[in-house]
N, C-alpha and C positions, 0 to 999 in steps of 0.2 A: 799461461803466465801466472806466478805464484805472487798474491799479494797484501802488503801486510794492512792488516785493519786493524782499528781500536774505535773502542766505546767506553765514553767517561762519564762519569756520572759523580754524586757528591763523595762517595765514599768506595766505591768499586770504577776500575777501569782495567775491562777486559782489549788484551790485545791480543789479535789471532794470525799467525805465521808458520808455514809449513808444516801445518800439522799439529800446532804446538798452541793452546790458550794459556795467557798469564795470567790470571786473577789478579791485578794488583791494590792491596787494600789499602787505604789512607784516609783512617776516621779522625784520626784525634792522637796527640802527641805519644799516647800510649795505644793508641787503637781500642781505646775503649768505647766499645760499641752501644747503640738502643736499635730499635724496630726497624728504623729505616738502612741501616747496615745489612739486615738479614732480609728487607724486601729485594733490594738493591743485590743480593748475592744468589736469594732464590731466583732472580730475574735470569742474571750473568747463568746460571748451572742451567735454566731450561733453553737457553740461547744453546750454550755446549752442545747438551744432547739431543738437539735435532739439528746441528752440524756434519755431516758425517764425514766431511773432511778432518775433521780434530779427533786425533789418535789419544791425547793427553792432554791433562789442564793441570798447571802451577801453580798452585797459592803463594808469593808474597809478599811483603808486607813495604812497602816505600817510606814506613818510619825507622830513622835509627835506633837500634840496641832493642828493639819492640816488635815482636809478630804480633801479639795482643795481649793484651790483660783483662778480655772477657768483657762482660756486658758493663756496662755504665755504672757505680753503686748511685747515683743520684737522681741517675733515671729509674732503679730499680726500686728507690726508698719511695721515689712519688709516684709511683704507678701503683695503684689498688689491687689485692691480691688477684680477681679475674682476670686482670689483663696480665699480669704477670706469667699466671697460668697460662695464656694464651700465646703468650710472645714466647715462651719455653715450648710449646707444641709447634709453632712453628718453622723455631730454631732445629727442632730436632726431623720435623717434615723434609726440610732445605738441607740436613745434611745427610737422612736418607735416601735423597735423590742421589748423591755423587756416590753411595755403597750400589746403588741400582742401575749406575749407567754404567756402558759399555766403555766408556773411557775411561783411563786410570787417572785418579787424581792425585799429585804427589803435593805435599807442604814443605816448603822450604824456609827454615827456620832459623833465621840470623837475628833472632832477638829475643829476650823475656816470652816465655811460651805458658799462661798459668790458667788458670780459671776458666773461664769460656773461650779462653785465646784457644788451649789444649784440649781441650771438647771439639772445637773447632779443626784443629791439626787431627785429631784421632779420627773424625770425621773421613777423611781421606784414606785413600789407600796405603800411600809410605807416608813416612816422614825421613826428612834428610835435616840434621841437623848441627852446625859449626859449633866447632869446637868449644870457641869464647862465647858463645849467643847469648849466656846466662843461665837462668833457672826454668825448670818446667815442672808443673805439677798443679795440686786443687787445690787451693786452700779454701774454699767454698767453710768448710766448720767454722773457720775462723768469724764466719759472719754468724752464723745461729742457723745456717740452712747447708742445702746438697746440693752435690752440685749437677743440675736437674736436666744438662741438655744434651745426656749422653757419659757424662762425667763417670756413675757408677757403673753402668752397663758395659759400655765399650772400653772403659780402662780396664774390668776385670777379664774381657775376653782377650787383651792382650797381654798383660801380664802375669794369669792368674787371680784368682780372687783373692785368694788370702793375703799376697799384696796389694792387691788393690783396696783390699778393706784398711790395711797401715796405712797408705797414702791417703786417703779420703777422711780416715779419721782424725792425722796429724796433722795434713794438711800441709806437711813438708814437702818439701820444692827440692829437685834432683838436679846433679849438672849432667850436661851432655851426654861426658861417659856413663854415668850413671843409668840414665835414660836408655845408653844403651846396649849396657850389662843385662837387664831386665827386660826388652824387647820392646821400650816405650817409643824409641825412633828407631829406624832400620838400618841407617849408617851418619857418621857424624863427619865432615869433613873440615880441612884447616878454614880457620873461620873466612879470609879472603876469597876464598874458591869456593864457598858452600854453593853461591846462585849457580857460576857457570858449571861445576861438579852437576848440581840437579838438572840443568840444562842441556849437558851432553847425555845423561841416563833417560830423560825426555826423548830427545832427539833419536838415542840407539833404539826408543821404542818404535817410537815411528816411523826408522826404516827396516824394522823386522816384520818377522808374519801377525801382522796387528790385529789380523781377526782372528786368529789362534788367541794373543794375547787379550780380545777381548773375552772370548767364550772362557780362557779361565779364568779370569778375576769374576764373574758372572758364577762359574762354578762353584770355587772357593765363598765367594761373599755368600750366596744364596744356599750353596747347600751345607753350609753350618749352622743352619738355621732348624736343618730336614734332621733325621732318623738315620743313622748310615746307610740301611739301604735302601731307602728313597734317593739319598742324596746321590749313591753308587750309580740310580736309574738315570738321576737328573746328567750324570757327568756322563753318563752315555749317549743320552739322548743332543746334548752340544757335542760330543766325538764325533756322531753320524752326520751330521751339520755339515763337519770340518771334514769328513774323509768326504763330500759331494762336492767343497769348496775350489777354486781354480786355484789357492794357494798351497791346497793341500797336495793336489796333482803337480805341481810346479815345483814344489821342497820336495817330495819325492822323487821328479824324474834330477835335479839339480844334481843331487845326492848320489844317486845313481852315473850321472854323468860327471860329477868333481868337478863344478861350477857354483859361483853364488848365484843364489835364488834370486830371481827377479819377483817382488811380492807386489800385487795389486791391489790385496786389503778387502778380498771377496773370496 
């Protein structure tokens, strides 16, 4: 019997259903977070991955017109530059778990997406993003700093650097389509439909060959890290995994017999 569970807490409440965890965030009118937002998410991400029911986890955000607008600036003015430094290591530990687990983590973005909100979204695997949600982007310069938790790094491996260096520097805010001209979100949907849109592409995951679907995001995420042919070894090394797996034997004889696969997720 499949059942659904949730875990609340002040600022994160994970709910977990067939296969499916919602992150749902709800810090503050804007979702503007401090420390206890990102203990509270690093908690939720290591609960995920020693789940092995949970194919996929959804970030978001249960405030109107807001996914987040990034750390606190009042928390960030009264906190002394070491712990700042520390809450930025972190932040960025917490969101290189979700690049490192086996689940896909998609963000679902139906509101202002800016500063550490979109450090946060880029953090994940997709992004799906509504039409009307607003602006996304760093304006981190505008304060006199960088934007330190992922911000230059992982913007420039998605867009390119040399965009990513205009965006960082102007610290202009993009709409949707914009975002996704440039490959900042992966698809932007009518703003009404954007949750349940990311919901059915969750869901299509979870009844596909999921551990196919894990061993590549594990691929891709890790061996763009490698040498191409290190990496060509690593993506061999997860093939041979996959041709010994019971799903692999199962989409092959399927295919052969012009039936759908029945996938077990092993």
């Amino acid at each position: 019997m499949i059942t659904k569970t949730e875990t609340k807490k002040d600022n994160v409440t994970v709910v977990k259903e067939k296969g499916i965890a919602t992150i749902h965030i709800h810090v503050s009118k804007t979702n503007a977070y401090s420390l206890e937002f990102y203990q509270e998410l690093n908690a939720a991400i290591d609960e995920i991955r020693f789940d092995k029911e949970i194919k996929v986890a959804v970030l978001v955000s249960d405030v109107p017109k807001f996914f987040s607008t990034g750390a606190d600036i009042h928390f960030l003015k009264s906190a002394d530059p070491h712990f700042k430094t520390q809450f930025c290591l972190l932040c960025n530990e917490t969101l290189d778990k979700m690049a490192r687990s086996p689940q896909i983590f998609i963000a679902c973005l139906e509101g202002h997406t800016v500063g550490g909100g979109l450090e946060l979204a880029m953090g994940c695997d997709l992004r799906f993003m509504g039409d009307e949600a607003g602006q996304i982007g760093l304006p981190e310069v505008s304060l006199g700093v960088l934007a330190g938790t992922g911000g230059t790094q992982r913007l420039a491996r998605l867009v390119g650097f040399s965009r990513a260096l205009d965006m960082n520097i102007t610290g202009e805010t993009l709409t949707p389509q914009e975002a996704l001209e440039i490959g900042l979100v992966n698809r932007v949907y009518p703003q009404a439909e954007t949750r349940e849109k990311t919901m059915d592409y969750a869901r299509k995951i979870v009844e596909s060959a999921a551990y196919a679907v894990s061993n590549i995001k594990l691929s891709i995420m890790n061996g763009k890290e490698m040498p191409l042919n290190a990496a060509i070894r690593y993506e061999g090394e997860l093939q041979n995994l996959l041709f010994r797996s019971e799903d692999a034997m199962e989409g092959l004889s399927a295919f052969i017999e012009k039936r759908p696969a029945n996938w077990k997720g092993k």
